[in-house]
C-alpha positions as CSV (number, residue, x, y, z in Angstrom):
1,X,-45.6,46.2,13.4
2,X,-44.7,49.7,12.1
3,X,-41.1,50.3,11.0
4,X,-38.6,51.6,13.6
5,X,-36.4,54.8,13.7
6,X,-33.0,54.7,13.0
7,X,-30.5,53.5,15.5
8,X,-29.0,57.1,15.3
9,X,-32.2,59.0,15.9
10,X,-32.9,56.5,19.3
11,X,-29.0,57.2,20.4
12,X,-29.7,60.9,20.2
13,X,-32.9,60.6,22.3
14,X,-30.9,58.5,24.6
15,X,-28.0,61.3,24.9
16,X,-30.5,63.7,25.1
17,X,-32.5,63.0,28.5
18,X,-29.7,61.0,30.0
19,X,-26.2,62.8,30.7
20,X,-24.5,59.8,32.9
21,X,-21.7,58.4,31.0
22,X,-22.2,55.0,33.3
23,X,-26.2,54.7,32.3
24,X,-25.4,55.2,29.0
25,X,-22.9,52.6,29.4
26,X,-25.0,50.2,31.1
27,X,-28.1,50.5,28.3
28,X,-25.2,49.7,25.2
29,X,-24.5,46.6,27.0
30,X,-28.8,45.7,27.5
31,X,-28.9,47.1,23.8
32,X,-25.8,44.1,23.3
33,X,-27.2,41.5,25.0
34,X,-30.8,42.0,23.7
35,X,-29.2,41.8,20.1
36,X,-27.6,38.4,21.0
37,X,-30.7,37.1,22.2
38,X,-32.1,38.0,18.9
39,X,-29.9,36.1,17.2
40,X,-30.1,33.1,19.5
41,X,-34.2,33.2,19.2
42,X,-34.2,34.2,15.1
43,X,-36.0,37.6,16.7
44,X,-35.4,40.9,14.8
45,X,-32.4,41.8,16.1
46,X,-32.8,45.7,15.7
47,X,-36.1,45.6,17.5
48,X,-35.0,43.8,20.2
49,X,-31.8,46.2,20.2
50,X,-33.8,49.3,20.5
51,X,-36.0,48.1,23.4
52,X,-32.7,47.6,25.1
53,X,-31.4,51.0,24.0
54,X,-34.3,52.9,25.0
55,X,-35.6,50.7,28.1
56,X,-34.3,53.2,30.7
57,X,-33.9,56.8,28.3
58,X,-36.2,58.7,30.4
59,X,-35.2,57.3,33.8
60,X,-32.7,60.1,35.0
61,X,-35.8,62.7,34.3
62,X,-38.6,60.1,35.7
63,X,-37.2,57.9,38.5
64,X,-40.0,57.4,40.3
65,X,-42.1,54.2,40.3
66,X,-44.9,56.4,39.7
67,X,-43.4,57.7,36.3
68,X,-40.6,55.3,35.0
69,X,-41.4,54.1,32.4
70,X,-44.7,55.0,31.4
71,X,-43.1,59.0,30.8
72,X,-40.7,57.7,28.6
73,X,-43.7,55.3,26.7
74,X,-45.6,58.4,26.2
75,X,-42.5,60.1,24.3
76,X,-41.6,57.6,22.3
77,X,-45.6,57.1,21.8
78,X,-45.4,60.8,20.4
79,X,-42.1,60.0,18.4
80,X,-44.1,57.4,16.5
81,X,-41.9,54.4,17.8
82,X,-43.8,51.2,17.4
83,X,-45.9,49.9,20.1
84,X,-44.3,46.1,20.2
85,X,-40.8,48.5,21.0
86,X,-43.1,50.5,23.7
87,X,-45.0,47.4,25.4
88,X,-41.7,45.7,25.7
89,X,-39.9,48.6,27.3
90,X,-43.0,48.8,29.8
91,X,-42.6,45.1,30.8
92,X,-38.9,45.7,31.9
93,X,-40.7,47.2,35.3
94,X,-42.6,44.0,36.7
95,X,-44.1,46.8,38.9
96,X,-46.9,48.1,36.2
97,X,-48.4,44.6,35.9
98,X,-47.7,44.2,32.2
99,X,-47.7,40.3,31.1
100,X,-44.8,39.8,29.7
101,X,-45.9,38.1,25.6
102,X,-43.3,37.4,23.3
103,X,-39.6,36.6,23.8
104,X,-38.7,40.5,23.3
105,X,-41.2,41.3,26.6
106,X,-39.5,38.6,28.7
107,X,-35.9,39.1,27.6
108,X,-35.6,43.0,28.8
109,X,-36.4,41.7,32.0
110,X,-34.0,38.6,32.3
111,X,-31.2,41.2,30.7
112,X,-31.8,44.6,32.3
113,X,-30.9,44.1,36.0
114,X,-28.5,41.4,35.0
115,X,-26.4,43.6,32.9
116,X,-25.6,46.2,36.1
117,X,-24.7,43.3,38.0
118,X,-22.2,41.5,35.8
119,X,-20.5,45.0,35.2
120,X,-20.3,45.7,38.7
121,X,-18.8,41.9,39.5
122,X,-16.6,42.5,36.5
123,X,-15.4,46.4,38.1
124,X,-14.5,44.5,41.4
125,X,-12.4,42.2,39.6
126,X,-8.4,43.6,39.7
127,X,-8.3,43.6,36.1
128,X,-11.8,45.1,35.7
129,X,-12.6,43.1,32.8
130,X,-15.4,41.8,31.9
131,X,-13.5,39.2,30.3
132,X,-12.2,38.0,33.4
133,X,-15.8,37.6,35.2
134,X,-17.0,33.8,35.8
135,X,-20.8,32.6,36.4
136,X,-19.6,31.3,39.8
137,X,-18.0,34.8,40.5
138,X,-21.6,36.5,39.5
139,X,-23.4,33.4,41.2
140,X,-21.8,33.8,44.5
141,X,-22.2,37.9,44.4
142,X,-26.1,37.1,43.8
143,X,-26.2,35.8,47.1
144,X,-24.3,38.7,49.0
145,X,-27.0,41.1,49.6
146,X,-24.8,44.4,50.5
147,X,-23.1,43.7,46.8
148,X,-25.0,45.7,44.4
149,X,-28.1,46.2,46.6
150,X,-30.4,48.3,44.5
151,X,-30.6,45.1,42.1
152,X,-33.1,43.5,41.9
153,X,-32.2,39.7,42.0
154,X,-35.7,38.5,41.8
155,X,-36.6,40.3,38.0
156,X,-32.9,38.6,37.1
157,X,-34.5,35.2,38.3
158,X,-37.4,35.5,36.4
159,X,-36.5,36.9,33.9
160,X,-34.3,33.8,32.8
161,X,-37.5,31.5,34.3
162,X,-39.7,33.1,31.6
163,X,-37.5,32.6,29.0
164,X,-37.0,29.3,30.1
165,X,-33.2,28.8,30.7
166,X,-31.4,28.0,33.4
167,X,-29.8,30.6,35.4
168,X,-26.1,29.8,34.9
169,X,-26.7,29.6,31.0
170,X,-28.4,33.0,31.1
171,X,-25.7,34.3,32.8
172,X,-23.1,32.7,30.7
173,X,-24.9,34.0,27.4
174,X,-24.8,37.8,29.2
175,X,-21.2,37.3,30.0
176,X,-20.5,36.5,26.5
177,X,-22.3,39.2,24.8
178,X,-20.7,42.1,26.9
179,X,-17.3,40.1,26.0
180,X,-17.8,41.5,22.9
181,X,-18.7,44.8,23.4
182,X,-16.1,45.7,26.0
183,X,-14.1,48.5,24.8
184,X,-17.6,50.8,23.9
185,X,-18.8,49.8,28.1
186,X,-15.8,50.6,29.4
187,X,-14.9,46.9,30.5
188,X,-12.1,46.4,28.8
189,X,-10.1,46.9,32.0
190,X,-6.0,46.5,32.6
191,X,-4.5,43.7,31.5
């Protein structure tokens, strides 16, 4: 394991291939939520942090299946970012075949899709807190196909499979990490 970048140099290669305020938004809150699962699993909770930060940096550039992530890898290969950081960012696309190895690998994966989800149930909410969203609320929107439709529900299923707890309790530890983080995601909402 080789040491990692500073949080500020990964935030301004963030802000430098990705304008949208909302993506931005959306990668402080995996960044959040990877950081409590680090705590909760004793993992490193910068590492697991960064993966979160930098899981989607290059996706407004590289969309495509066919280049997302594997473009972004390559820069942050070039930037001298550590490969555990890299391999974990390349297993939040279940599409490339990676197997998914330590805790870090399969957390992305059970965070990243569930993250956009739980913001969009919380910005349906008339408050538009995040505060104010409930695991039944995000339960029962899981099951409405035309809410959110480019999620993918399956990688959030997984995703808490492979890391071995039970769907409600994932989505109860998600809720509770973007709780604290809801000013800097914009989900503070109106009281």
């Amino acid at each position: 394991m080789t040491s990692l970048p500073p949080r500020e140099a990964a935030w301004a290669l963030l802000c430098e291939y990705t304008q949208s305020d909302s993506l931005r938004k959306r990668v402080l809150g995996v960044e959040a939520v990877m950081r409590a699962y680090a705590r909760h699993y004793d993992g490193d909770a910068d590492r697991w942090g960064m993966v979160g930060l930098l899981h989607d940096f290059d996706y407004e550039r590289s969309p495509s299946m066919e280049d997302h992530p594997l473009k972004g890898s390559e820069i942050l290969k070039e930037l001298g970012y550590p490969d555990d950081i890299r391999y974990a960012i390349l297993c939040h696309a279940p599409y490339l075949g990676y197997e998914r190895q330590s805790l870090m690998d399969k957390a992305i994966l059970a965070v990243d899709e569930l993250v956009g989800f739980i913001t969009a149930v919380a910005l349906v909410q008339p408050s538009k807190r995040v505060a104010d969203v409930k695991v039944s609320s995000v339960k029962k929107k899981l099951k409405d196909k035309a809410f959110a439709r480019s999620v993918n529900r399956q990688d959030i299923i997984e995703g808490a499979q492979e890391l071995g707890v039970p769907l409600e309790e994932h989505i109860e530890f998600c809720i509770a990490a973007l709780r604290e983080h809801a000013d800097a995601l914009g989900l503070r909402g109106s009281l």
